[in-house]
C-alpha positions as CSV (number, residue, x, y, z in Angstrom):
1,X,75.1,96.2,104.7
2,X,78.5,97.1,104.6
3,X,79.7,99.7,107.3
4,X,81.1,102.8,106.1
5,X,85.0,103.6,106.4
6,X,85.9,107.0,108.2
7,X,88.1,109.0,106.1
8,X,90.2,111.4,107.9
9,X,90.8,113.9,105.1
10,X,91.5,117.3,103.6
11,X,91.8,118.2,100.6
12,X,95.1,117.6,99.0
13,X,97.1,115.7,97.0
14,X,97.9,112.7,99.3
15,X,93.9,113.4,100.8
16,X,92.9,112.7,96.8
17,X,94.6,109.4,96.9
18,X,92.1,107.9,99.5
19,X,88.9,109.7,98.2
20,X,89.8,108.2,94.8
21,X,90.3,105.0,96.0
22,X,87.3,105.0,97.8
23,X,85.3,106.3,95.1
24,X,86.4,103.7,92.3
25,X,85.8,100.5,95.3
26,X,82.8,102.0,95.7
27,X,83.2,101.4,99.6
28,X,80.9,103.6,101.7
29,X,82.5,106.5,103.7
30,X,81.6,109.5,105.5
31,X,84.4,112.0,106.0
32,X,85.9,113.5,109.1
33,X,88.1,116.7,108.4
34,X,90.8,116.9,109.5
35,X,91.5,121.5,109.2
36,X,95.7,121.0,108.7
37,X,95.6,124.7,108.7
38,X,93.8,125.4,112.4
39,X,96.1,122.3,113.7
40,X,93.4,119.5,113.9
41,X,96.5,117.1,112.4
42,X,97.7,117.6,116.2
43,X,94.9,116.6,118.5
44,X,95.6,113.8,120.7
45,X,92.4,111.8,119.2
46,X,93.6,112.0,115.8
47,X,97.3,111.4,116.9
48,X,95.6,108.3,118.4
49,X,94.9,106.8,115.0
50,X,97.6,108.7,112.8
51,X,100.9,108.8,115.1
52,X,102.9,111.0,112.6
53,X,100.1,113.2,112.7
54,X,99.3,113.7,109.0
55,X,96.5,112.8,107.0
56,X,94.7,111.1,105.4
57,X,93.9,107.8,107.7
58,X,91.0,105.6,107.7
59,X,89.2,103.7,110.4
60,X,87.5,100.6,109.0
61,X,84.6,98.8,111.4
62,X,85.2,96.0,109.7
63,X,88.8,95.3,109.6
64,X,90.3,91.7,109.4
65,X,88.9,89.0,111.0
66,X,85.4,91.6,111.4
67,X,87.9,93.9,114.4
68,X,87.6,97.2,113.6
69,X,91.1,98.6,112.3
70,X,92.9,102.0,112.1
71,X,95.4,102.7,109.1
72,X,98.1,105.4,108.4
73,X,100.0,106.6,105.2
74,X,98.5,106.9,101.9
75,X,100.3,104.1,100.4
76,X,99.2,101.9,103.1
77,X,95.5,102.6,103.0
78,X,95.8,102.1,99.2
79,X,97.0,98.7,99.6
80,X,94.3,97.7,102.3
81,X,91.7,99.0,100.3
82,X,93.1,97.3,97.7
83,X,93.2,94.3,99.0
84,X,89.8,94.5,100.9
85,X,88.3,94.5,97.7
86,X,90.4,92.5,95.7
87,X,90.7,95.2,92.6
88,X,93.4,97.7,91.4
89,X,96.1,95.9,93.0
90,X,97.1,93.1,89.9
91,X,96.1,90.1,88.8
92,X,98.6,88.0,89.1
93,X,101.6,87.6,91.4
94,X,103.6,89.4,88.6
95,X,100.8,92.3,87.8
96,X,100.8,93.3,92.3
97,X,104.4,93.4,91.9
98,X,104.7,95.8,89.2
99,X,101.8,98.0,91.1
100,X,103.9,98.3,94.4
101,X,106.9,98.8,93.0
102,X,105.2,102.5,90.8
103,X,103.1,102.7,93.8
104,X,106.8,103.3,96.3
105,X,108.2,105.2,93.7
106,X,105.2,107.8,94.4
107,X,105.6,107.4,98.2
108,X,109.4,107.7,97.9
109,X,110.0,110.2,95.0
110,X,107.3,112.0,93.3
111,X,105.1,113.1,96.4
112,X,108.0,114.3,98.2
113,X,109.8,115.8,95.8
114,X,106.5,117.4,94.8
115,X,105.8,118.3,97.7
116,X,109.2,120.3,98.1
117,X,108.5,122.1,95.0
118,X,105.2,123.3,96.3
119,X,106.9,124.4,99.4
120,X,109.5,126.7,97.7
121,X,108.1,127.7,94.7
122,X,104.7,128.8,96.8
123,X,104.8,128.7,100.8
124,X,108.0,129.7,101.6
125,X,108.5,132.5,99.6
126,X,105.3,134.1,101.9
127,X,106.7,133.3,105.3
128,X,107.9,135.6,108.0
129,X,110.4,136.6,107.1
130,X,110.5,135.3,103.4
131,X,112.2,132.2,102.4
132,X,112.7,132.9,98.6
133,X,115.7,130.6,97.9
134,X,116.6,130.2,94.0
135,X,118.7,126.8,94.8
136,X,115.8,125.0,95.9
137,X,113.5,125.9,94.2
138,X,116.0,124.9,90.8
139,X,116.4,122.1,92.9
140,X,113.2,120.6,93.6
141,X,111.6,122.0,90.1
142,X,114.3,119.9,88.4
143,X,114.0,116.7,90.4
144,X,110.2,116.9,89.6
145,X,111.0,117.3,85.9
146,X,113.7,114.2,86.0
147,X,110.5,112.1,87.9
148,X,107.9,113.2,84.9
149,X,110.4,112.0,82.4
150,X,110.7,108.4,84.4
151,X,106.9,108.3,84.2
152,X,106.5,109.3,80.8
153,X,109.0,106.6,79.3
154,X,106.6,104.2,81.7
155,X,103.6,105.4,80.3
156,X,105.3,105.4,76.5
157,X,104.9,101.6,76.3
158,X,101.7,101.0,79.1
159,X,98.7,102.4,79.1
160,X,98.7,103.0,82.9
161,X,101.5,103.1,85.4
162,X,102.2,99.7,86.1
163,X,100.5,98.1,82.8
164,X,97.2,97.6,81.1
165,X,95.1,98.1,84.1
166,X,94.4,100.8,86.3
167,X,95.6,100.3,89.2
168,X,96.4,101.8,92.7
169,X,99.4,103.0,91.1
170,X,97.5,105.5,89.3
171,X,95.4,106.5,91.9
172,X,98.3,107.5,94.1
173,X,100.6,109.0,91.6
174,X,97.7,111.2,89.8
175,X,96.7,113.7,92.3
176,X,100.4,115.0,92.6
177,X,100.7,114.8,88.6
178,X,97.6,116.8,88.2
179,X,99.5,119.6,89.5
180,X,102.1,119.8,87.2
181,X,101.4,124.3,86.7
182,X,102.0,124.5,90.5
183,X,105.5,122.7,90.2
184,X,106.6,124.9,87.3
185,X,106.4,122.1,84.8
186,X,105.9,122.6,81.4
187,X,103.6,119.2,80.0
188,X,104.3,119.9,76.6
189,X,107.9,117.8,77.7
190,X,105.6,115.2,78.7
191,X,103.1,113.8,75.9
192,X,102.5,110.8,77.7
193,X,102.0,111.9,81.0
194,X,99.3,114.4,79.5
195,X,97.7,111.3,77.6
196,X,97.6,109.4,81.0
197,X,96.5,112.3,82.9
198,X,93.4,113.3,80.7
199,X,92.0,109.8,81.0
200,X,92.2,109.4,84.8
201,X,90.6,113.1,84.6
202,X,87.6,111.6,82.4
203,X,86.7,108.9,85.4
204,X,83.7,109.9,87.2
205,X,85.5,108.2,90.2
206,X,88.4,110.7,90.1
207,X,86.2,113.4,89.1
208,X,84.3,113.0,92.5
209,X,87.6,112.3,94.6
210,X,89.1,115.3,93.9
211,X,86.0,117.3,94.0
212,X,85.8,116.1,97.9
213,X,85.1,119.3,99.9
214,X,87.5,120.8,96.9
215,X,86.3,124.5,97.9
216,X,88.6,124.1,101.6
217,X,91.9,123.7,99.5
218,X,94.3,127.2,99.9
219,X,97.2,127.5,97.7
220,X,98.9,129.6,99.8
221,X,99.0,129.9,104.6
222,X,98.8,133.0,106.3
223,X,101.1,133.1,109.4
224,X,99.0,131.3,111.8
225,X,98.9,128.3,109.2
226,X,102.4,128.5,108.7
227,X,102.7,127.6,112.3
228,X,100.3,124.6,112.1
229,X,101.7,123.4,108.7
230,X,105.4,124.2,108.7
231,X,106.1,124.0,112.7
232,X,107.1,128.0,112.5
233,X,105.8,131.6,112.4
């Protein structure tokens, strides 16, 4: 019997990722949270197997060659994963190429960008004192909006991100997607991004990724989670 994967997780976007992945390999897991808010990102065990001290990570029992293995970065872990199991990375030489290359973009440009947006548009504007700064927030709202249009003339022609099949691409690109409301986006702009994003909502393996411990997720940090999350009171 296969041994199960710790998932070091909370539950956000780049959390959903990992949880999704997991979910649609059907790998066996059992989670360890990790409370970003109380500053559990930041205890030396954890630092010991994520070293920028973020989440998610995963330790795997059986790693290559049967070692046990401990992995860091979202993108990362998808591509294990991915490769552990031999699905949702491409069939062909070709097919993996066109999923890493959608998969970086997310890594690269939507999640941070997103991220950003979240930031301004929702955390900073509550901080002591308050951080309500129209530039970014045009800034990173727009940026988001020039990303959406790159993925909707993708998903114009494919029916996932990085062609026919649903790939790892999807997996890591959808949970920041799924959020569009929260980065002031208006998805009527985006017809194909909706189509896309109502599938990957109908698959029972999403559905149960993002539904991980969902009732922990805060939209918004009081000062003492400002500290923990944003390095300031």
């Amino acid at each position: 019997m296969t041994a199960p994967i710790d998932l070091h997780y909370w539950p956000t976007p780049n959390g959903w990722k990992v949880s999704i992945a997991l979910e649609e390999m059907g790998l066996p897991y059992r989670v360890r949270l990790v409370n970003i808010g109380a500053g559990e990102q930041k205890r030396p065990e954890f630092l010991a197997i994520s070293p920028n001290g973020r989440m998610p990570a995963i330790t795997d029992p059986e790693g290559p060659d049967g070692a046990p293995i401990s992995i860091f970065e979202s993108g990362a872990i998808l591509q294990y994963l991915a490769h552990k199991t031999g699905r949702f990375c491409g069939a062909t030489e070709r097919d993996r190429i066109d999923v890493d290359q959608w998969l970086m973009w997310q890594m690269g440009g939507l999640g941070p960008m997103a991220g950003q947006a979240h930031h301004f548009l929702h955390y900073a504007p509550g901080m002591t004192p308050p951080q309500d700064i129209p530039y970014a927030k045009d800034r990173y709202r727009d940026e988001v909006a020039r990303l959406y249009g790159v993925l909707d003339r993708q998903l114009a022609t494919h029916e996932y991100v990085a062609g026919g099949d649903y790939s790892i691409a999807d997996m890591a690109i959808f949970p920041w997607a799924r959020l569009w409301q929260r980065q002031e986006q208006q998805i009527e702009a985006f017809p194909n991004m909706r189509r896309w994003l109502e599938t990957l909502e109908a698959r029972p393996a999403v559905a149960r990724g993002v539904a991980l411990h969902l009732e922990l997720r805060q939209g918004t940090a009081n000062r003492d989670q400002q500290a923990h999350l944003f390095g300031r009171r």
